[in-house]
DSSP file (Angstrom, degrees, kcal/mol; ACC not computed):
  #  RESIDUE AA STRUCTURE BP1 BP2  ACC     N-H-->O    O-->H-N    N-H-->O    O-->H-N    TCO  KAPPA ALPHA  PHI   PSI    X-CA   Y-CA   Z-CA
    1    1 A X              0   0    0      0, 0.0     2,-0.1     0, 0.0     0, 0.0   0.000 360.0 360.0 360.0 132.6   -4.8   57.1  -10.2
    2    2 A X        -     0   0    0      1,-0.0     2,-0.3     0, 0.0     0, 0.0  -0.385 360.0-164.1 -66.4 136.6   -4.6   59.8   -7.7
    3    3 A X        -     0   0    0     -2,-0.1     2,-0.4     2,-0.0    -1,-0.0  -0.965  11.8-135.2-145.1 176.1   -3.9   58.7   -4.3
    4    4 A X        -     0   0    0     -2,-0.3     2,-0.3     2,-0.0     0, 0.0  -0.900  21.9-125.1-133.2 137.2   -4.1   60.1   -0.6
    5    5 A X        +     0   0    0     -2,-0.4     2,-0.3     0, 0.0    -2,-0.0  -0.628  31.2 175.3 -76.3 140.3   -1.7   59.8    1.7
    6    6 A X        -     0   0    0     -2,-0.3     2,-0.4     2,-0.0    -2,-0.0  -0.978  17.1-153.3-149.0 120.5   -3.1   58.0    5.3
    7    7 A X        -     0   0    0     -2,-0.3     2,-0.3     2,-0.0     0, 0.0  -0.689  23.9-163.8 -82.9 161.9   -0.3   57.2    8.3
    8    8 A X        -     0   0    0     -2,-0.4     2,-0.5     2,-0.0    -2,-0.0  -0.963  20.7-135.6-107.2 144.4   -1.7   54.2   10.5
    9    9 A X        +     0   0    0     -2,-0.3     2,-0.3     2,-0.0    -2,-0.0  -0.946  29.6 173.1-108.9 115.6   -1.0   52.9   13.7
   10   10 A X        -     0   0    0     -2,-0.5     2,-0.2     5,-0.0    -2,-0.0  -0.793  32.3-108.2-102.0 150.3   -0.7   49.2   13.7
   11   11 A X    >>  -     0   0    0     -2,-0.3     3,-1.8     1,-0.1     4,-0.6  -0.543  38.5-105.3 -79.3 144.5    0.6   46.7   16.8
   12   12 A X  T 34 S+     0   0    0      1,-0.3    -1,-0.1    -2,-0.2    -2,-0.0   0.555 124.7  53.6 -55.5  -5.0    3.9   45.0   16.5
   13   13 A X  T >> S+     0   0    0      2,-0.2     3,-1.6     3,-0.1     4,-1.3   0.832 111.9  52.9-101.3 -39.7    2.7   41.6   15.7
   14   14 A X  H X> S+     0   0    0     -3,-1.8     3,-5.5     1,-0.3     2,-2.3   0.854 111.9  43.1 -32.2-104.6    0.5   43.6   12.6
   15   15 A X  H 3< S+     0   0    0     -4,-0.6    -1,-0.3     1,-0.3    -2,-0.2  -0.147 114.2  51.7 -58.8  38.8    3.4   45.4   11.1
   16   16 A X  H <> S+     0   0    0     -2,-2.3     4,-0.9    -3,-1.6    -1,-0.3   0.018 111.1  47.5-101.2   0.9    5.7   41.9   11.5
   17   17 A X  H <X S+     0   0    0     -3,-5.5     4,-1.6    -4,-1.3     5,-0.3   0.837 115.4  47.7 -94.9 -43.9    3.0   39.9    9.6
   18   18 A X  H >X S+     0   0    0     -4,-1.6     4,-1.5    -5,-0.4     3,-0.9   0.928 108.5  53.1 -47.2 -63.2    3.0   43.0    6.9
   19   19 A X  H >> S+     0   0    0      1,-0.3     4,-1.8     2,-0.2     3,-1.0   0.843 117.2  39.8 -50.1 -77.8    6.9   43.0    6.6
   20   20 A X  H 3X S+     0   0    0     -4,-0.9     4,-1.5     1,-0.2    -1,-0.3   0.417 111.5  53.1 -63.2 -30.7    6.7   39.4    5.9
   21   21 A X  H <X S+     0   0    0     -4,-1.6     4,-1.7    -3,-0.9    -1,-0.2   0.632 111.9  49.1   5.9 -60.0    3.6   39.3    3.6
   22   22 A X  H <X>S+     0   0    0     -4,-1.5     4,-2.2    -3,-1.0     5,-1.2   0.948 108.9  51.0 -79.4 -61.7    5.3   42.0    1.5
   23   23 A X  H ><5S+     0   0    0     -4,-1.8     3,-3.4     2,-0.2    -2,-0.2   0.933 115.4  40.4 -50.8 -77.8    8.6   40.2    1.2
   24   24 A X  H 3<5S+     0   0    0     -4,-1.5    -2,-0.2     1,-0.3    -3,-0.2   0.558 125.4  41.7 -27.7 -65.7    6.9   36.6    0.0
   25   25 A X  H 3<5S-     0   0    0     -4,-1.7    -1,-0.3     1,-0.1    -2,-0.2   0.261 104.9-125.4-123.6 -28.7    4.8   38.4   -2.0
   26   26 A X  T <<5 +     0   0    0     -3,-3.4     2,-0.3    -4,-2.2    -3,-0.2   0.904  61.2 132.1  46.5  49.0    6.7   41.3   -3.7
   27   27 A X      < -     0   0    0     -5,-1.2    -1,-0.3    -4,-0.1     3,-0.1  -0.967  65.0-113.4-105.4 156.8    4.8   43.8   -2.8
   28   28 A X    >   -     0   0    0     -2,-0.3     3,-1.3     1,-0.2     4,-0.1  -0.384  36.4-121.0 -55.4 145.6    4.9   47.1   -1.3
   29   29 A X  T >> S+     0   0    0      1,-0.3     4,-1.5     2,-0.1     3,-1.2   0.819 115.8  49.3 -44.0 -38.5    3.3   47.3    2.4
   30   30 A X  H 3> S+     0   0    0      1,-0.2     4,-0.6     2,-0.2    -1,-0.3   0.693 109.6  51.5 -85.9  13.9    0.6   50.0    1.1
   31   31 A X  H <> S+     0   0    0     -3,-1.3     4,-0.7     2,-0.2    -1,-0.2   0.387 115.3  45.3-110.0  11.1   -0.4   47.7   -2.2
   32   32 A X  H <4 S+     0   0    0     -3,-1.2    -2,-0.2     2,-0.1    -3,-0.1   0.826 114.1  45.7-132.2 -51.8   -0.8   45.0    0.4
   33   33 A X  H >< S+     0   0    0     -4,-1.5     3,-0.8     2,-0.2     5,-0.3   0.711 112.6  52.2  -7.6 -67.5   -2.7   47.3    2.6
   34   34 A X  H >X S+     0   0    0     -4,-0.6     4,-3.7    -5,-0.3     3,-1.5   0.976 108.1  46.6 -46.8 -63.1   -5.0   48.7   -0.3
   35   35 A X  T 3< S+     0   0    0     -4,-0.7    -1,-0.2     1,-0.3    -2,-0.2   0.275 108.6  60.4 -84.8  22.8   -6.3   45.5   -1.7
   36   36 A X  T <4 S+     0   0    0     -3,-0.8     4,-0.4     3,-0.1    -1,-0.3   0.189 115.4  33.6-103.8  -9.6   -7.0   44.5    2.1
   37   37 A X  T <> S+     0   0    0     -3,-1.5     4,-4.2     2,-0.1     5,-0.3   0.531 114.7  59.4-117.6 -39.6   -9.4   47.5    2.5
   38   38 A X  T  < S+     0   0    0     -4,-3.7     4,-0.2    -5,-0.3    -3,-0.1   0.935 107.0  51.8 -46.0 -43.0  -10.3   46.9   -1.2
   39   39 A X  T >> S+     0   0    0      2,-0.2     3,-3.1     1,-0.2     4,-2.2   0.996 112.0  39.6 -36.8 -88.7  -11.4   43.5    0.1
   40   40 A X  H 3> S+     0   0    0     -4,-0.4     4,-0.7     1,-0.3     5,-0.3   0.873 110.2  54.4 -68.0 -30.5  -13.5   44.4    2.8
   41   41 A X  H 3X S+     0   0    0     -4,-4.2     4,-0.8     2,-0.1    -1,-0.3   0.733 111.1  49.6 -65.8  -5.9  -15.3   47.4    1.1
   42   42 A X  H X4 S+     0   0    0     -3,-3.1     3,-1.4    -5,-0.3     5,-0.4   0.772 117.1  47.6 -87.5 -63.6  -16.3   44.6   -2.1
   43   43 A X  H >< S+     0   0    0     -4,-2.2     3,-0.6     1,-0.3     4,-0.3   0.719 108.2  50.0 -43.6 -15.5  -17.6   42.2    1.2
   44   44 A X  H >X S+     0   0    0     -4,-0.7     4,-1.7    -5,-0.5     3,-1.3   0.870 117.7  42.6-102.0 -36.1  -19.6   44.7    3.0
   45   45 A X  T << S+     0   0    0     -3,-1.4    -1,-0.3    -4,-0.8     4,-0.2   0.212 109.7  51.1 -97.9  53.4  -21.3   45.5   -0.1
   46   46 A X  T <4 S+     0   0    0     -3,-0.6    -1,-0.2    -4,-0.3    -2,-0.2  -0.119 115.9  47.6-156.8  -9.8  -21.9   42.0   -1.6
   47   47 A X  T <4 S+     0   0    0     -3,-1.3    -2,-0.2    -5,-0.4    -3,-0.1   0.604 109.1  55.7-110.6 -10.4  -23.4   41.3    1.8
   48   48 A X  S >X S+     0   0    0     -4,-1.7     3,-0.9     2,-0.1     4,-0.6   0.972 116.0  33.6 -51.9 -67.5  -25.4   44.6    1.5
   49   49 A X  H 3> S+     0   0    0      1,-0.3     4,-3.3     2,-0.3    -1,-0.1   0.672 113.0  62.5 -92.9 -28.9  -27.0   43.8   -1.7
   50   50 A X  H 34 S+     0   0    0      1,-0.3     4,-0.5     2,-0.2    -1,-0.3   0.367 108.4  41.7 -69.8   4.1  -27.2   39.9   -0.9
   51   51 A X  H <> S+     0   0    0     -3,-0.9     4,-1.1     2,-0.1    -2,-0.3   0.423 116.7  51.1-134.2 -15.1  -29.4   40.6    2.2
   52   52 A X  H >X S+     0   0    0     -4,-0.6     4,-3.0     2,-0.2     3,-0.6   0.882 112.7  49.1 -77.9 -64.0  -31.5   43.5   -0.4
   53   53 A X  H 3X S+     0   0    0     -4,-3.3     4,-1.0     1,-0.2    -3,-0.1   0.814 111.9  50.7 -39.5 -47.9  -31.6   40.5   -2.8
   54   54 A X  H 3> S+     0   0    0     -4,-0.5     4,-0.7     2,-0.2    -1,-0.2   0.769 111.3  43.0 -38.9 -59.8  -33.0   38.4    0.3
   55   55 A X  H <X S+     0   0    0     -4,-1.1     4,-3.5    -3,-0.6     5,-0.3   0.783 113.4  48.2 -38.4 -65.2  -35.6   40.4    1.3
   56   56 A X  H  < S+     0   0    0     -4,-3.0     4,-0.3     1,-0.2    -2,-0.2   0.817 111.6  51.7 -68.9 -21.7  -37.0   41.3   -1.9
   57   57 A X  H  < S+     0   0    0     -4,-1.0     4,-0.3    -5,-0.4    -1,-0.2   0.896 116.4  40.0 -87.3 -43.0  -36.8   37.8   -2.7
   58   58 A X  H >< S+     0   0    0     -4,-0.7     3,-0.7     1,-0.2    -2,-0.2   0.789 115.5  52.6 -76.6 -27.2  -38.9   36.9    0.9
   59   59 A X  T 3< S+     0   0    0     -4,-3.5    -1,-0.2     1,-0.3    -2,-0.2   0.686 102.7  57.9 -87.9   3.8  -41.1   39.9    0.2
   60   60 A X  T 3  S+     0   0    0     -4,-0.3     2,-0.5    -5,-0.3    -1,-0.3   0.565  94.2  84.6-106.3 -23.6  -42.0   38.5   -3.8
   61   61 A X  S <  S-     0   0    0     -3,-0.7     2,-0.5    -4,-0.3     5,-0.1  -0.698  75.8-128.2 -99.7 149.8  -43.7   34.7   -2.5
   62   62 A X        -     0   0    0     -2,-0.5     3,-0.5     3,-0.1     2,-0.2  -0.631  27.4-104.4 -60.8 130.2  -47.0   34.2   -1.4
   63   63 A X  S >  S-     0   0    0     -2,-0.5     3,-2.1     1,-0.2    -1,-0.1  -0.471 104.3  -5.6 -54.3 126.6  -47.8   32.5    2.0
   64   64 A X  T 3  S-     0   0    0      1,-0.3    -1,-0.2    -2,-0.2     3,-0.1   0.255 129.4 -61.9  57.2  -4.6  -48.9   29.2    1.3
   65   65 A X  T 3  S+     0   0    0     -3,-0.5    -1,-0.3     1,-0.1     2,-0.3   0.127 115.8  37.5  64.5  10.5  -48.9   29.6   -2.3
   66   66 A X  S <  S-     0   0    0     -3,-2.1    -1,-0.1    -5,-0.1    -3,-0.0  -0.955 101.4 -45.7-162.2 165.9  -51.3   32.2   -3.2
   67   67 A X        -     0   0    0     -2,-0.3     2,-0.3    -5,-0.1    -5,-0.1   0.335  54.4-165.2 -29.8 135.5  -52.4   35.6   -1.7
   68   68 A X        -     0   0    0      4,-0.0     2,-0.3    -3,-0.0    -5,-0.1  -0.995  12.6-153.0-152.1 160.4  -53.2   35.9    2.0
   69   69 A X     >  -     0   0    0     -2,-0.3     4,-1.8     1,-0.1     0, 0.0  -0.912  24.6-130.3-121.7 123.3  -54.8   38.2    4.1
   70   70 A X  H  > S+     0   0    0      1,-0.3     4,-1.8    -2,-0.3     5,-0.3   0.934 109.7  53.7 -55.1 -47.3  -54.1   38.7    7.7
   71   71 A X  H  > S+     0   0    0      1,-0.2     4,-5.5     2,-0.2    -1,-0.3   0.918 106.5  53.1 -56.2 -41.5  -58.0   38.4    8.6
   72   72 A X  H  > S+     0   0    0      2,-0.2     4,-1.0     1,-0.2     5,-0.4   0.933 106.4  54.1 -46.4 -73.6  -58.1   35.1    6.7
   73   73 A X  H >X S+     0   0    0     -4,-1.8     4,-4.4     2,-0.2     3,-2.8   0.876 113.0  42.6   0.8 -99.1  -55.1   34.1    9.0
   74   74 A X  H 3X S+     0   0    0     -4,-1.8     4,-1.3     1,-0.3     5,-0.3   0.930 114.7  48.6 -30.2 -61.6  -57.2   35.1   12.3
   75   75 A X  H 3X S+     0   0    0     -4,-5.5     4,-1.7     1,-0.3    -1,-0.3   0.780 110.7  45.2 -73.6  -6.5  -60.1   33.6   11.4
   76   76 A X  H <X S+     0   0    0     -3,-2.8     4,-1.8    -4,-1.0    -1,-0.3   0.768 117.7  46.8-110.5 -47.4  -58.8   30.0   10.2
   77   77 A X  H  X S+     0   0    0     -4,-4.4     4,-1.1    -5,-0.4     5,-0.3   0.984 113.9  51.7 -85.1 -45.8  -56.6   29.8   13.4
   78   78 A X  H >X S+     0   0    0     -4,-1.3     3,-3.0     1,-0.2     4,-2.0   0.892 109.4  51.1  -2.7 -83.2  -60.2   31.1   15.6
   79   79 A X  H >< S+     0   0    0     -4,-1.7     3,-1.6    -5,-0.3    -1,-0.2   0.885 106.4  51.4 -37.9 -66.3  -62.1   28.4   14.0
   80   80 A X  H 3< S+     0   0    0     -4,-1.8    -1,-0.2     1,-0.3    -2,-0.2   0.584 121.6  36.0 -68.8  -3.7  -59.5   25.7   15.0
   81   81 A X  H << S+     0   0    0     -3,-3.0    -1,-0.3    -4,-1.1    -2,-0.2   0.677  79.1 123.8 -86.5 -32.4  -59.7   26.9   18.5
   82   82 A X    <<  -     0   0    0     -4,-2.0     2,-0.5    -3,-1.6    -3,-0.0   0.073  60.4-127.8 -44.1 134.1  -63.0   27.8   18.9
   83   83 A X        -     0   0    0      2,-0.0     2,-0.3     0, 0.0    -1,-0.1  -0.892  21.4-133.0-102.4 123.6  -64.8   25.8   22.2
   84   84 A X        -     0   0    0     -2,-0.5     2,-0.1     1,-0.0     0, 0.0  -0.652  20.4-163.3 -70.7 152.0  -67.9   24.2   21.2
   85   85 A X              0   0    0     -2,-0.3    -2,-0.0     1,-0.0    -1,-0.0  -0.691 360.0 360.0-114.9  68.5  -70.4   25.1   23.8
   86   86 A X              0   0    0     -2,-0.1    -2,-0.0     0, 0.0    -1,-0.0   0.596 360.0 360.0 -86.3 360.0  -73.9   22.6   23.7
């Protein structure tokens, strides 16, 4: 795999968590680094597609259980308002 080189600037308390991370762990700081961006690009699209999934899901039921029509709406909450007048 081809890869690109990228400097960062991290704050000291960052780069002592890294250093320590990397030792437990026996890994390099950039593999540690990678699969920490790898991470958060699978989460932003697994919450992308979970909220497409959502949508389509809300946009697939019926209202009330079977077809509706906005006028139907109106007129059924009208009626239940409606002042009799003798």
């Amino acid at each position: 795999m081809a890869m690109i080189r990228k400097q960062i600037m991290l704050p000291p308390e960052q780069e002592q968590a890294l250093k320590a991370l990397a030792r437990r762990t026996g890994k390099s700081e950039g593999a540690i680094i990678r699969e920490a961006i790898a991470s958060r690009l699978s989460q932003e699209a697994g919450d992308a597609e979970g909220w497409e999934r959502l949508v389509e899901h809300w946009l697939a039921q019926p209202v009330g259980g079977a077809p509706w029509r906005r006028d139907e709406g109106h007129e059924e909450r009208v009626g239940r308002y409606e002042r009799h007048v003798d």
